[in-house]
C-alpha positions as CSV (number, residue, x, y, z in Angstrom):
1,X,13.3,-13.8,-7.5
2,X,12.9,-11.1,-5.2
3,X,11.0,-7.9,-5.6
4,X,11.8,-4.7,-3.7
5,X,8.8,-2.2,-3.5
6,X,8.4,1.2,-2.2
7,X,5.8,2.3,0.1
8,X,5.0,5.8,0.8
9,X,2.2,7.0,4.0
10,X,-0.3,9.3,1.5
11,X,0.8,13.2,1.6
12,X,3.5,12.7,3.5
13,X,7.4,12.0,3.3
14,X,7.1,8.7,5.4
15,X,8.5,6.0,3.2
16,X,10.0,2.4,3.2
17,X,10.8,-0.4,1.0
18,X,10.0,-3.6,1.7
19,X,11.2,-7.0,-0.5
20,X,9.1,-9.4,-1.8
21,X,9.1,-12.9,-3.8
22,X,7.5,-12.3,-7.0
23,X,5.2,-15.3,-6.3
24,X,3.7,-13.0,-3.7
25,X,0.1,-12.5,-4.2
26,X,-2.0,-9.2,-3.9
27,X,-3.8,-10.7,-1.0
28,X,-0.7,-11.4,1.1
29,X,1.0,-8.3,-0.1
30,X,-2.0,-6.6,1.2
31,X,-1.8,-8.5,4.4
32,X,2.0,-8.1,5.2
33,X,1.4,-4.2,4.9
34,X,-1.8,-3.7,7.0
35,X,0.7,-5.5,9.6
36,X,3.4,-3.6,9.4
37,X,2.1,-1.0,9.0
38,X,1.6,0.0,12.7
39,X,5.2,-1.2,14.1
40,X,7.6,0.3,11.4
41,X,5.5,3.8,10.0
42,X,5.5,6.2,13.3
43,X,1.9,7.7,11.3
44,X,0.2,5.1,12.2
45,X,0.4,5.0,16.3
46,X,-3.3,3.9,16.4
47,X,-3.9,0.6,17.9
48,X,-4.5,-1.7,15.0
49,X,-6.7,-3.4,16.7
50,X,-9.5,-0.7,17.8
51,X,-8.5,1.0,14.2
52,X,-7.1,-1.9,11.5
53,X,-8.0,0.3,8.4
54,X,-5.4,0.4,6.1
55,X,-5.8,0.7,2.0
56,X,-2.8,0.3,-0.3
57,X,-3.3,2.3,-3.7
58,X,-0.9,2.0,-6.6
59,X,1.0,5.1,-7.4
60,X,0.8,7.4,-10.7
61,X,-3.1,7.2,-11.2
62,X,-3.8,10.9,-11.7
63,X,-7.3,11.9,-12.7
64,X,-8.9,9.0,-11.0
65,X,-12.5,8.5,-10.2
66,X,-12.2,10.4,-6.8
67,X,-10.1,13.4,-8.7
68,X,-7.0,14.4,-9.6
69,X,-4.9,13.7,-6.7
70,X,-3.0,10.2,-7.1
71,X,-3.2,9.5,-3.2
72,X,-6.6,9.4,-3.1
73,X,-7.2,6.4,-5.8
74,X,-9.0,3.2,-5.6
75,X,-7.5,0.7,-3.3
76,X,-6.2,-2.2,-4.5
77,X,-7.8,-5.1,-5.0
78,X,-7.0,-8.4,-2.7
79,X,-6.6,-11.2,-5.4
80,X,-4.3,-14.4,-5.3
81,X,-2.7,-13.1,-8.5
82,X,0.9,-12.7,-7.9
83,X,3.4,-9.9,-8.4
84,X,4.8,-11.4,-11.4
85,X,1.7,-12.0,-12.8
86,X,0.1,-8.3,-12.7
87,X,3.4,-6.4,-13.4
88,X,4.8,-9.2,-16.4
89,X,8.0,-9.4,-14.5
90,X,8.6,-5.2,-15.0
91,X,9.4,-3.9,-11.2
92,X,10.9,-1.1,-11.6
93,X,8.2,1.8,-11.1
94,X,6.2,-0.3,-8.9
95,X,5.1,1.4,-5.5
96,X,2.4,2.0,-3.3
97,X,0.4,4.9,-1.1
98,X,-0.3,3.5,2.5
99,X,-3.6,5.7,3.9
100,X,-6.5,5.0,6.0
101,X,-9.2,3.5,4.3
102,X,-11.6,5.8,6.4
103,X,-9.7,8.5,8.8
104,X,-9.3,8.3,12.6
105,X,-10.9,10.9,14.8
106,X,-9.2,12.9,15.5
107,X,-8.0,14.0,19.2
C-alpha cells in the first residue's frame, strides 16, 4: 500500500507531499527527506553538503519540552520500524515539519 504524507518547511507555507510504501521505515523516511530536501524545497538553497542538517518533527505536539510552539518539537527518531507499524495503518493526519536541526549563519 502506499502512503502519501505532507511535509511542511517549519513557519513557513513551503509544503509538499511525498508517497511512501507503508513498509517504509523511520530511518529511510528520514533519509529520503534530508535528500530531498535541498532539490525540491527552494528554503533550503544551502549546499547539503557543507550544511546537511535537517530534522523532521511530527506535527500537532503542542506544549512540548521546548514550549508551546509545535515546530519546534523533538525530532524524530531514526528506527527501522515502519510506517505501518507506528501509525497502525491510520494515515490520514500524518505529516511532518522540515527545519534545521541547528540554523545556518546567516549572510
Amino acid at each position: 500500500m502506499t502512503v502519501k504524507i505532507h511535509f511542511k518547511i517549519a513557519y513557513t507555507h513551503h509544503t509538499r507531499d511525498y508517497e511512501f510504501s507503508e513498509d517504509t521505515t523511520i530511518r529511510e523516511l528520514i533519509a529520503f527527506i534530508q535528500k530531498r530536501a535541498y532539490t525540491d524545497f527552494v528554503f533550503f538553497k544551502i549546499d547539503p553538503i557543507e550544511y546537511p542538517c535537517i530534522t523532521i518533527v511530527e506535527m500537532g505536539q503542542y506544549n512540548n519540552v521546548n514550549g508551546y510552539d509545535p515546530e519546534l518539537a523533538p525530532a524524530i527518531q531514526s528506527s527501522d520500524e515502519t510506517l505501518k507499524e507506528l501509525y497502525n495503518g491510520n494515515y490520514e493526519r500524518n505529516a511532518f515539519y522540515i527545519r534545521y536541526s541547528n540554523y545556518p549563519p546567516l549572510g
